[in-house]
Structures are given as structure tokens and as C-alpha cells.
C-alpha positions in Angstrom: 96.7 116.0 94.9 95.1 114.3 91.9 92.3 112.2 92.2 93.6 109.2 89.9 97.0 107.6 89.4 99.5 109.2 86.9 99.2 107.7 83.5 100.9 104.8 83.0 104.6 105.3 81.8 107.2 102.4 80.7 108.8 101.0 83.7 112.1 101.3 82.2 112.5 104.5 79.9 114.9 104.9 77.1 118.3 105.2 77.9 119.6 108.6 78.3 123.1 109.4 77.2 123.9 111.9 80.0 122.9 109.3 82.7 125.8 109.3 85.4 127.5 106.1 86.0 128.7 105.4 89.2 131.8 102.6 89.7 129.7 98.9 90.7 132.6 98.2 93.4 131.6 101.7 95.4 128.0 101.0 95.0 128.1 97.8 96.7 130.2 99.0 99.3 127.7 101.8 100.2 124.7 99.2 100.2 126.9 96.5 102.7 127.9 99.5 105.1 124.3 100.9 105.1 122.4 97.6 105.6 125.1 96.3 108.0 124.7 99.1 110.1 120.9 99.2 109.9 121.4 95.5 110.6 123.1 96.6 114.1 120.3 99.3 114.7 118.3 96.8 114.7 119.5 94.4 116.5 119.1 96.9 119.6 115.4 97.4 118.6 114.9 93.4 118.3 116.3 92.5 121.6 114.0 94.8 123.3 110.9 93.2 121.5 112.1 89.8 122.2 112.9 89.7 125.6 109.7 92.7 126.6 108.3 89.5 128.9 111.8 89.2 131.1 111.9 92.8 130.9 108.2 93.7 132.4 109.4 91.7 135.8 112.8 93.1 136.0 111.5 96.9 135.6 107.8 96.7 136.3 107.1 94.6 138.9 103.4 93.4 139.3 101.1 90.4 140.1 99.4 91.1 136.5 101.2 89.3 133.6 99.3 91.7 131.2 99.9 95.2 133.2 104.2 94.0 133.2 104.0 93.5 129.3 101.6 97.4 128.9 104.3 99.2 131.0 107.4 97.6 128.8 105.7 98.3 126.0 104.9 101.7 126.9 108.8 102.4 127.3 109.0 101.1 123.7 106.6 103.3 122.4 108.1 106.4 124.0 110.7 106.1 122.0 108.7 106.6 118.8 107.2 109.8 120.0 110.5 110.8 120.5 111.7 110.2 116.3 110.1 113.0 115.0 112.0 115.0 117.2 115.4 112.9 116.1 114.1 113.7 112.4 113.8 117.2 112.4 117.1 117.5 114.1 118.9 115.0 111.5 117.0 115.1 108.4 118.0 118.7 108.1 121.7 118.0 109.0 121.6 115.2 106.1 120.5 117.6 103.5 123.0 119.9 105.0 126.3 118.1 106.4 126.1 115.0 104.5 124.0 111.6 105.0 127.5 109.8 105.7 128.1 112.1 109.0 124.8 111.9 110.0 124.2 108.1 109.1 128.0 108.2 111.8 126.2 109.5 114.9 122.6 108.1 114.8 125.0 104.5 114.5 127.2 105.6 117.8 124.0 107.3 119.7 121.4 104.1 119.5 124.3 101.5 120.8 125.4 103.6 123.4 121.7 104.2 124.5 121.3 100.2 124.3 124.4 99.2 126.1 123.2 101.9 128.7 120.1 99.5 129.3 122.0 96.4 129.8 123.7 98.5 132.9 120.5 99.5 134.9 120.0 98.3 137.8 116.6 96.8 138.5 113.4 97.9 140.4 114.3 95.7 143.6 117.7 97.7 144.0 116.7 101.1 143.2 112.6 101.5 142.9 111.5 103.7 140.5 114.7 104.8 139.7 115.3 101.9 137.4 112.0 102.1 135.2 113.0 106.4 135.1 116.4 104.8 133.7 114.9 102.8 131.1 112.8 105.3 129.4 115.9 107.7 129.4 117.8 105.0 127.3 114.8 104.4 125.0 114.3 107.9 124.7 118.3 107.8 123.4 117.9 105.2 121.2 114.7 107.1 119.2 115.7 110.2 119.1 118.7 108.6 116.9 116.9 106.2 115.3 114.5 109.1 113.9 117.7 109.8 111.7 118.8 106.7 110.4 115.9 104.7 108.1 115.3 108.1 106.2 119.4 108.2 105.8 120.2 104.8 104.7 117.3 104.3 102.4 118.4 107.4 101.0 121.8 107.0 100.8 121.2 103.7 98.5 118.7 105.0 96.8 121.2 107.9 96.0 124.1 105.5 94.7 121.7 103.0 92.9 121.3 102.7 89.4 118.1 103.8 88.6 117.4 100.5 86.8 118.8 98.5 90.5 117.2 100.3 93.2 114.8 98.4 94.3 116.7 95.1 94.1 119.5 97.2 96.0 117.2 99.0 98.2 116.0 95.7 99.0 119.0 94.9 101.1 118.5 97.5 103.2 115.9 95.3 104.9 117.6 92.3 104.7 120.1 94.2 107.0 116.6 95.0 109.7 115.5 91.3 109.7 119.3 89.7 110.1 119.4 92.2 112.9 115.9 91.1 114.3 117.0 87.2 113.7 120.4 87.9 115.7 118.4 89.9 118.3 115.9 87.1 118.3 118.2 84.1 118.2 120.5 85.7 121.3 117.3 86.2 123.5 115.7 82.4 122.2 119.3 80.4 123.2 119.1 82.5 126.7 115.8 82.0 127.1 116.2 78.2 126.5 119.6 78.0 128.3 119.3 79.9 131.1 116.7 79.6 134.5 113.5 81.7 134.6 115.5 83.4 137.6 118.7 83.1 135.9 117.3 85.3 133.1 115.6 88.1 135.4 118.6 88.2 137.7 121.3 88.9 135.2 120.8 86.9 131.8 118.6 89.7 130.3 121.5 92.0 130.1 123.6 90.1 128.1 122.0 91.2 124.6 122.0 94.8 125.6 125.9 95.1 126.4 126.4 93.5 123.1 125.3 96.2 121.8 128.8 98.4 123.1 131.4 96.6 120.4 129.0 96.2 118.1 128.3 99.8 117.6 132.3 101.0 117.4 131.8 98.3 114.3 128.9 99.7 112.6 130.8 103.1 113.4 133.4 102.3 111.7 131.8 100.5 108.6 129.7 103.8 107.9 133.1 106.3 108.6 134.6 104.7 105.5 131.8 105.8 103.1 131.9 108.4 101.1 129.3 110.7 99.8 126.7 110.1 97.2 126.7 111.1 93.8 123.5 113.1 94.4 124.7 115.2 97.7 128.5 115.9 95.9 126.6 117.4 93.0 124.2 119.7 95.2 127.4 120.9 97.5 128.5 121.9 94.0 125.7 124.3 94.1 125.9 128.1 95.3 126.5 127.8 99.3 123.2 130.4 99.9 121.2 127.9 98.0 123.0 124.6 99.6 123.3 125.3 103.5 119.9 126.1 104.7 116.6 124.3 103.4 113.8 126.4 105.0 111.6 124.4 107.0 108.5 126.1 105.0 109.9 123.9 102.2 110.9 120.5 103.4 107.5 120.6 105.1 104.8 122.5 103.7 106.8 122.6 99.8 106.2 118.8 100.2 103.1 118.4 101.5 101.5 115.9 99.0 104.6 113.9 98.8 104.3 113.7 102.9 100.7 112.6 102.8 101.9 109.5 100.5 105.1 109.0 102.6 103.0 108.7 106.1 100.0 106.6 104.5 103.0 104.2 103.2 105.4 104.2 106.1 101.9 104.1 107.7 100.9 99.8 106.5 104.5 99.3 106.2 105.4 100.2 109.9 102.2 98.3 111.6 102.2 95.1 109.9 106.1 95.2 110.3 105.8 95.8 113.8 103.1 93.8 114.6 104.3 90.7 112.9 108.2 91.1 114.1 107.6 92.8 117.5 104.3 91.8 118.9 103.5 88.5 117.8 106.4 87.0 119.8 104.8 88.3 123.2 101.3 87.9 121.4 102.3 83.8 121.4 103.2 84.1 125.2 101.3 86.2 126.9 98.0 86.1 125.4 97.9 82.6 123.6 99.9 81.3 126.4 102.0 79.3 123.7 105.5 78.1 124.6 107.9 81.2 124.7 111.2 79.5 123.2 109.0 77.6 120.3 107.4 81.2 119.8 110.9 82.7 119.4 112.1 80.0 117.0 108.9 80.3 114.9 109.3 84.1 114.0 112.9 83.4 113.7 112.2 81.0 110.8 109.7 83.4 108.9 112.5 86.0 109.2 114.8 83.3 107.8 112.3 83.1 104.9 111.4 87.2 103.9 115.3 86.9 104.0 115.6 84.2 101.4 112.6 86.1 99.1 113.4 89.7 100.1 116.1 90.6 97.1 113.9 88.4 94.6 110.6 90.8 95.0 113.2 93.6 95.4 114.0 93.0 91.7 110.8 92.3 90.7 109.6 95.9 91.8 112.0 96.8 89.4 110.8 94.8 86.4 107.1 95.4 87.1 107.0 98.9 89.1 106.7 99.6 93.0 103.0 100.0 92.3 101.9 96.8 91.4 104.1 94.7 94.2 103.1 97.7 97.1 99.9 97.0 96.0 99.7 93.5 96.4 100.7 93.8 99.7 98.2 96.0 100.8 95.7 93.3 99.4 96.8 90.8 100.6 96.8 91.9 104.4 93.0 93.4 103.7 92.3 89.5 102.7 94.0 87.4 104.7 95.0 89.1 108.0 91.6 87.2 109.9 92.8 83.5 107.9 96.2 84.2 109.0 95.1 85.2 112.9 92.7 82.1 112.7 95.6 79.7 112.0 97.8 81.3 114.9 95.3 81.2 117.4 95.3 77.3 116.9 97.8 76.5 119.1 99.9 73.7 116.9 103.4 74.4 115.3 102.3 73.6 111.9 99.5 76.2 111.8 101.3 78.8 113.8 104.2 78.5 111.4 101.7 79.1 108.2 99.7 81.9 109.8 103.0 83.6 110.6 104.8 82.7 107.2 101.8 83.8 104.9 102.2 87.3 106.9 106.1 87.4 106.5 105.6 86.7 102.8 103.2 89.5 102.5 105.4 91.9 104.3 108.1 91.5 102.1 105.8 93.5 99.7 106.5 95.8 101.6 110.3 95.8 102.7 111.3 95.1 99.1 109.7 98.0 97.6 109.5 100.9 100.1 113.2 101.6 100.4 113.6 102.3 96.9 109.5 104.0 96.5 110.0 106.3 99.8 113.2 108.7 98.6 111.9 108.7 95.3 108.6 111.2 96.8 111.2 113.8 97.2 113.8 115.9 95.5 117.5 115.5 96.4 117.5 119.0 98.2 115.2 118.1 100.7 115.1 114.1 100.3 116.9 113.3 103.7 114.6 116.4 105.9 111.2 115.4 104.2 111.5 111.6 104.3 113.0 111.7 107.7 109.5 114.3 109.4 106.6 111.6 107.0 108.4 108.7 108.2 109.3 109.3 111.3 105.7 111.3 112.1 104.0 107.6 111.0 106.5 105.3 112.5 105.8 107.7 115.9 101.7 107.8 115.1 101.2 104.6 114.5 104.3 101.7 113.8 106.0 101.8 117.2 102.7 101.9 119.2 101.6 98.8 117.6 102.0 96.5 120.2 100.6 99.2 123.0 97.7 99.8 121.3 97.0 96.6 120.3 97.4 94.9 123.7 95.4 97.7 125.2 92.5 96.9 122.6 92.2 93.1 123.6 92.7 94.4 127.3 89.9 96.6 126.7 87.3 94.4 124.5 88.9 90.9 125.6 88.8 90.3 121.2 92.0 88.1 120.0 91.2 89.0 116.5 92.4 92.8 117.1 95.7 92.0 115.6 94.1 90.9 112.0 91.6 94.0 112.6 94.3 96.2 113.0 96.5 95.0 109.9 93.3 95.2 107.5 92.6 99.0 108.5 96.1 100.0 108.1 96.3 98.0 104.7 93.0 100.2 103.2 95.3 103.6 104.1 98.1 102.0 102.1 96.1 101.1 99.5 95.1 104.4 98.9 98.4 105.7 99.5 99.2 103.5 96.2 96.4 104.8 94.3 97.7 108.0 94.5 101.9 107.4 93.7 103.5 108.3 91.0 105.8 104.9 89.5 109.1 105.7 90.3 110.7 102.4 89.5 113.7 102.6 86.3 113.4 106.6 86.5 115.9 109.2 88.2 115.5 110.6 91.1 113.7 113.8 91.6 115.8 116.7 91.5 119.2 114.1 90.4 120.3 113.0 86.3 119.6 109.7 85.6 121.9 107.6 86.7 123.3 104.0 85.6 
């Protein structure tokens, strides 16, 4: 690995005259399929966040508010220990089979794993039967879900224009948070609609059976791609060479490029996850803050990374991934305790700037990584070694987020953990910077340029 960032090349180099140019209409279909289906990934993942509260009574029952919300969020972590498994299994079948396939089944195996949930009967009818249930589903829904970031970020990253991808890889994202707001905005109208028994009887069920027709929709937006321009031309390659990837290559072949892709995915994942999934239950159950104004809150800084998410996508590529990843990472090592500070206030008005100077900040992140993470590998093994360093950091340390961190103020009784937490994982990603390669306006590695 070297020990300083590679010189500093033009963002956008000349233009080559073999660059492959792909048709604009089949491009923008393949980024509205992707990032809708994402979007209905999502959505399953959101719910469960958003409702973890309703969800530690139904399944966990307890006279300790804080031991109900550990034990639901300990089912949500198991599913991240379960994605690496999911990415060795599809990342390899991408790079094999075809990211559209595989892209197929992760989108059919995560909503039937969700609906599942929205059919379990609780702990009062079956006892421990019911909490057994629930981990099975979640185990479901990651061991499919450890297939699908790495695909669709690569998929659009594979039909982009090199010149486009991040402002097209942007949307990717935009897909996650309208799936969180949907997930968010169902739970917030039951949550405000319904009894406090109404909602633990039956009403938490609702968003989880959604789940059933939206997934034979997202299965059939993603059956109706095709291929992308960088997979067709490796299946043109000789079979021996195309068919079997040894593991010795995707992993240890890629070893550097892994490092970068888990110290990346590493700030990306915790502050996403910690601003998207915990604070919600953060507001409740620790600052005691109203639940449905809580809800509405994050809801509205989603609203707003939406509105700036395919502007800083298209600035990472005018000034570089670098520069706006970067930023990022500063800003969360600066102003992750000001942020906390104003939250912990109690009043709308601060809690609404705490939580959107965080949102804005992330959107560092979620504009530029879908386009910087498949660029770390070549086409042969993109969808294999993106899918073991992402789903290995996701696993480590993104989906554990709201465990570990409500096991920490358990533990030391500190409410600043969350901003502690953030600035740590910000100094990894900062140094996962300092060591990447610009990839913005160039080809992918191992594919011509492409326009």
C-alpha cells in the first residue's frame, strides 16, 4: 500500500476515441430499476428500525424499556453477521451468472423474509417460539441483502458514463432514503393513528406484509434489465478464464483495494446507520422525546439529503470523490459532539438542526461511495470483492451500530457515545481517503472508457 495519495491527475482526462458509448435511454432505465429496487430493500430494513420500540414488546417482553429495545436490536444485528455469508455466495454468482440474475433473487429473498415477519405470531401466543421466528426472518433478509448494495452500485457504475457516475451513482441512494422515508412515514401515520395497544396487537404488522406485492414489483422492474456493458464484454472472454474467479484472487489478489473498501464502507455504514436507524429510538427511549415528532423529524432530514443528494453526486464528479469523501469525514470528526449537544436539548428547532447538520454531512457520503466503491476493483472480480469489503464492514461495524451503541450508554450511562462513536469511525475514513486512488471521470478498472 503506499504511504501517500497518488499524484494528482485531472479529474476529467482527455477524451479517448475508443471510449464505448452506451444508448442514454438504457442507461437511465438501468439506474430507475436499480435504485427502485434498492428503494424497496430498504423499505424492509426501515420499518424494522422505525417501529424496533413496538417490536421489543411484541417479541421481547420485559419490565425494562432499555433490555426490550437491546434484544430487538440484537435480531437486527444478526442479520449483519449473516451478509458476509450472503456475499460470498452472491458476489461470486455476479461475476459469474450476471449482476441482473443475481440483483433478481436478493430482490425476491429480502421481501419474502420481511412479509414472513409481519406473519409471526407473538411471544404471548407461542413463547419463545416467536422471538426464534424473528431472527430466522432477519437472518433471510441479510443473507440476501449481503448481495444486493455491492450489485446495484455496480451495476450503475458499470452502465454510467465515466464522466456521470457519480451524479448517477448518486441515485442509488436516493432509492435507500425514499425507501427509509416510506418505511418511516408508514410506521409514523400508525404510530399516530393507531392505540399504543392497537399497534402491539396487530398494527405493527401492517408494514411488514407490505412488503409481499412490493417485492413481485421490484422483481419485476429488475427482470427487465439487461446486462451491462462491462459483464457482456467479459462473457466474451474464453469460458476457462470467465466462469470461475478463484477465491485466492477476489480476496487475497485484492487485498489493498479491500482494506480501502472496509475503512470506507466502514464511516459510511456507522454514521448512516446511526443517524437513520438509531436516532429515532435514540429520541424515544433514551431522551424520552415524543416518538411520532421523533419519526417526523428524521423523516424531514431524509426529505432534505434527498433534495441535495444528486447535486453533491455531480459535484464528486466535477471536483473528484476525494475531496467531497473527505469533507465528510471532517466534518463528522468536528461536529458530531455540536450536533449531539443540540439533540440532547429537547426542542424541535434544535433537534431538527442537530439532525439536519448530520444528514447534510452524510450525503458526503451517499453521493460519492456508490460511484468510489466499484471503482477499487476490476470488472472480473468487481461484484465478489466489493460484495466480502462491504459486506465484512457493514457486518463488523454498520449494522451493530445501534447494539453497540445502546450497550455503551447502558454500560457507562454517557449520552455523548453516539457523537463519540461517529468521530472514531470518521478518523478510519479519513485515512481510508488518504490512501485512494481518484477515480472520478476515468474508466473502470479492467473496462474501456466509456461515454
Amino acid at each position: 500500500m503506499p504511504s501517500a495519495p497518488a499524484p494528482a491527475h485531472p479529474v476529467h482526462p482527455p477524451r479517448d476515441p475508443e471510449a464505448v458509448g452506451v444508448d442514454p435511454a438504457l442507461v437511465k432505465r438501468a439506474v430507475k430499476a436499480a435504485a427502485l429496487g434498492n428503494a424497496m430493500e430498504w423499505f424492509d430494513f426501515g420499518v424494522y428500525s422505525y417501529i424496533a420500540v413496538t417490536l421489543g414488546k411484541v417479541f421481547f417482553p420485559s419490565g425494562n424499556p432499555t433490555a426490550q429495545l437491546l434484544s430487538t436490536f440484537g435480531a437486527f444485528a444478526a442479520a449483519f453477521l449473516v451478509r458476509p455469508l450472503g456475499g460470498l455466495v452472491f458476489g461470486p454468482l455476479g461475476d459469474r451468472v450476471g449482476r441482473q440474475k443475481v440483483l433478481a433473487v436478493t430482490m425476491i429473498m429480502m421481501a419474502a423474509g420481511t412479509f414472513a415477519i409481519g406473519l409471526i405470531p407473538s411471544y404471548a401466543t407461542i413463547g419463545v417460539g416467536a422471538p426464534l421466528l424473528l431472527l430466522a426472518a432477519r437472518l433471510v433478509q441479510g443473507f440476501s441483502t449481503g448481495g444486493e448494495y455491492a450489485g446495484a452500485s455496480t451495476f450503475i457504475a458499470e452502465y454510467a458514463p465515466d464522466k456521470k457516475r457519480g451524479f448517477l451513482g448518486s441515485w442509488l441512494e436516493f432509492g435507500t432514503l425514499a425507501g427509509y422515508i416510506a418505511g418511516a412515514g408508514l410506521v409514523t401515520v400508525l404510530t399516530a393513528l393507531l392505540s399504543t395497544e392497537d399497534l402491539v396487537s396487530w398494527g405493527w404488522r401492517i408494514p411488514f406484509l407490505i412488503a409481499g406485492p412490493m417485492g413481485v414489483i421490484g422483481l419485476y422492474l429488475r427482470l427487465r434489465l439487461e446486462e451491462t456493458p462491462a459483464f457482456t464484454a467479459e462473457t466474451e472472454k474464453a469460458e476457462a478464464d470467465r466462469r470461475k474467479v478463484p477465491l485466492r484472487e477476489m480476496i487475497t489478489g485484492q487485498w489493498q483495494a479491500l482494506l480501502l473498501c472496509v475503512g470506507l464502507v466502514l464511516v459510511f455504514n456507522v454514521t448512516d446507520y446511526m443517524l437513520l436507524s438509531y436516532m429515532p429510538s435514540y429520541l424515544t427511549s433514551e431522551l424520552k422525546y415524543d416518538e411520532t415528532h421523533g419519526l417526523l423529524v428524521v423523516l424531514g432530514v431524509m426529505a432534505l439529503m434527498m433534495v441535495v443528494q444528486p447535486f453533491a453526486g455531480a459535484l464528486s464528479d466535477r471536483v473528484g470523490r476525494r475531496p467531497v469523501i473527505a469533507a465528510g469525514c471532517a466534518g463528522f470528526l468536528l461536529l458530531s459532539v455540536p450536533a449531539l449537544l443540540l439533540i440532547r436539548q429537547g426542542s424541535l428547532f434544535a433537534i431538527a438542526l442537530g439532525m439536519g447538520a448530520l444528514g447534510l454531512l452524510l450525503v458526503c457520503f451517499t453521493a460519492a461511495m456508490p460511484a468510489a466503491l466499484p471503482a477499487l476493483f476490476p470488472t472480473r472480480v468487481r461484484y465478489g470483492s466489493l460484495s466480502v469489503g462491504f459486506n465484512i464492514s457493514v457486518s463488523l461495524f454498520g449494522g451493530t451500530t445501534p447494539l453497540v451503541v445502546t450497550a455503551l450508554i447502558g454500560a457507562t450511562g454517557n449520552m455523548m457515545m453516539p457523537a463519540y462513536y461517529m468521530m472514531a469511525a470518521a478518523v478510519i475514513g479519513g485515512v481510508a481517503v488518504w490512501f485512494m486512488t481518484e477515480s472520478a471521470g476515468r474508466p473502470l478498472p479492467g473496462s474501456p472508457p466509456q461515454r
